[in-house]
C-alpha positions as MATLAB code, in Angstrom:
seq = 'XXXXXXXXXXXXXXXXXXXXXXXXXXXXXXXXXXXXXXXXXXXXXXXXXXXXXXXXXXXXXXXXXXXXXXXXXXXXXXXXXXXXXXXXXXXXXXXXXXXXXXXXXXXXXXXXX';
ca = [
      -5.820   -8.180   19.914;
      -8.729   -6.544   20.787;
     -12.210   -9.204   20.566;
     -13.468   -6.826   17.783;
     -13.331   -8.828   14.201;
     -10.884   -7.529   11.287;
     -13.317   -5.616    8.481;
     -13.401   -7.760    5.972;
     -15.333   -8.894    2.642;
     -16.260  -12.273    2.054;
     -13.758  -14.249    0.485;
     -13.636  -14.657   -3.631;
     -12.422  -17.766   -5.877;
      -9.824  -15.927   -6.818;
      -7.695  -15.323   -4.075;
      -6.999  -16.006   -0.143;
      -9.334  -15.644    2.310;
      -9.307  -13.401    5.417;
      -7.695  -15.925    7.506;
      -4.628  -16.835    5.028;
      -4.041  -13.507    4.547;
      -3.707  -12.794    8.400;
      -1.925  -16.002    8.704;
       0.885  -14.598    6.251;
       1.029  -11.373    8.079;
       2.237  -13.168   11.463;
       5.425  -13.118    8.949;
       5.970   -9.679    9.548;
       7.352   -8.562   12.865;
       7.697   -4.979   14.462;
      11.738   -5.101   14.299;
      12.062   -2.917   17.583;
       9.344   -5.244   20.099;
      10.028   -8.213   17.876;
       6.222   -9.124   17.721;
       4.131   -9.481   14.852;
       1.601   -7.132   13.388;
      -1.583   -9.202   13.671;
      -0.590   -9.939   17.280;
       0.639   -6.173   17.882;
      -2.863   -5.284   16.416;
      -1.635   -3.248   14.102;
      -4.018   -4.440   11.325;
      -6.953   -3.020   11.306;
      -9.233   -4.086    8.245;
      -8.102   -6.911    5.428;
     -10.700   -7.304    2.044;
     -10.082   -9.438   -0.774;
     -11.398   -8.119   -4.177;
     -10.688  -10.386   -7.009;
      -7.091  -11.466   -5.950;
      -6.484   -7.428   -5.053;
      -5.670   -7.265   -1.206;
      -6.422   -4.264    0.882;
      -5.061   -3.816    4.161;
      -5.764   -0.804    6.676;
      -2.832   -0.908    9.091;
      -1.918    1.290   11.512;
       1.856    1.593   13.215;
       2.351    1.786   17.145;
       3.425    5.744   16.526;
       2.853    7.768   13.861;
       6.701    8.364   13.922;
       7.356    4.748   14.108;
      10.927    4.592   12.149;
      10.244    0.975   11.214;
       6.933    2.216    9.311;
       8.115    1.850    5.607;
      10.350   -1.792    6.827;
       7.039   -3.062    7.932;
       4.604   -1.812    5.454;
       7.308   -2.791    2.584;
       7.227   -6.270    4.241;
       3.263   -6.454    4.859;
       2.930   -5.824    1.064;
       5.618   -8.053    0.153;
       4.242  -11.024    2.032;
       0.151  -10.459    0.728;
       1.900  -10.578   -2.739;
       3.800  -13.436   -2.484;
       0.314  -15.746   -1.563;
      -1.307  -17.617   -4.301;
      -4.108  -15.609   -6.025;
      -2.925  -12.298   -5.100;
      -2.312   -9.793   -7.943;
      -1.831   -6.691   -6.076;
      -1.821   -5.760   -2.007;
      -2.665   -2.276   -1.355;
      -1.194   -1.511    2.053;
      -2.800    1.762    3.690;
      -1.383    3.332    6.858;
      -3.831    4.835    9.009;
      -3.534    6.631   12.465;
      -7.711    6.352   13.485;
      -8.430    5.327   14.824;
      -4.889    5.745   16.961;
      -3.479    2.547   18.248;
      -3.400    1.269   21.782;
      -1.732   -1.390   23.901;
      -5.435   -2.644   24.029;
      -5.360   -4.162   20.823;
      -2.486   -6.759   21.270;
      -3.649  -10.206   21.343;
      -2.651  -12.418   24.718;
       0.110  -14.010   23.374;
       1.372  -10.296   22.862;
       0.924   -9.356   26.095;
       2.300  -12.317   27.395;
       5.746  -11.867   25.289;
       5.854   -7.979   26.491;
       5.184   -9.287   30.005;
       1.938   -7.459   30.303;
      -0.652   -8.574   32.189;
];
């Protein structure tokens, strides 16, 4: 993923911080690479507001036919984390997404160096 730090609000008493959250969405893979979102770099901005999760995630193509599978899961797997109420999953194409957001490990998997 690109060295540029996830948007995020500081973390409340009621509900996960930044890091949980991202932790959870490792969970959800991209079933046509078969690499997560976080490492993919897919998400682009997580805040926590009083147990209500918002996520700004983008998809690797605008006509990505996994987009509802993953944003279904994404949402899914913020709600099922203790002190979450509600996850409000955005999709977002800008800005657009770019093999230069994967993390290492990504690249590494996709054998991209």
């Amino acid at each position: 993923m690109s060295d540029e730090p996830i948007p995020s609000t500081e973390a409340d008493a009621t509900g996960p911080d930044q890091e949980v959250i991202l932790t959870a969405l490792k969970a959800v893979k991209d079933p046509e690479i078969g690499i997560n979102i976080v490492d993919l770099g897919l998400i682009y901005a997580v805040r926590n507001r009083e147990g209500e999760v918002d996520v700004e995630m983008t998809l690797t193509t605008p006509a990505c036919p996994a987009g509802p599978q993953i944003l279904r899961e994404a949402t899914e797997v913020i709600e099922s984390l203790q002190g979450v109420s509600k996850a409000n999953v955005k999709l977002v194409m800008s800005p657009p997404w770019s093999p230069d957001r994967m993390s290492e490990d990504a690249r590494d998997e996709l054998g991209m160096f």
